[in-house]
N, C-alpha and C positions, 0 to 999 in steps of 0.2 A: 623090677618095677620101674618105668618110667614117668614121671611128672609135670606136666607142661604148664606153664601158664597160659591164659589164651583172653581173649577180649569180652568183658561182664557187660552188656546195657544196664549202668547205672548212671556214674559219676567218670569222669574224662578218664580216671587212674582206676577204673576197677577192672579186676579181675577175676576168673575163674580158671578154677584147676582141672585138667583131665590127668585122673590115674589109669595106666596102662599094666593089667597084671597078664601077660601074657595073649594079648590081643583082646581080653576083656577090657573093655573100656567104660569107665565110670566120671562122670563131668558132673562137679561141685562147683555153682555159684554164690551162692549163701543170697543176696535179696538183688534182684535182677529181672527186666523186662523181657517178653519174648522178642526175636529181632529176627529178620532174616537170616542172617550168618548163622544163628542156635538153628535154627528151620532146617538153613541146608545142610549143616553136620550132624545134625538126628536123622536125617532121613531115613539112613545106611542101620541106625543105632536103635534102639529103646530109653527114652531120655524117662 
């Protein structure tokens, strides 16, 4: 399993996590706005 952190629209320091369990990928922000960058990396995905 791999765990990333990656950029949350909230506050300057938030973030969220993407879990990698063997190319399934699952992205946890816990309280976060939609933004472009969430947009263009679901595209591909099922958020």
């Amino acid at each position: 399993m791999k765990i990333s952190a990656v950029q949350a629209e909230h506050t300057e320091d938030s973030v969220g996590y993407v879990f990698d369990f063997d190319g399934i990928k699952v992205y946890i922000s816990e309280d976060t706005k939609n933004h472009q960058k969430l947009i263009e990396r679901g595209e591909s995905h099922v958020l």
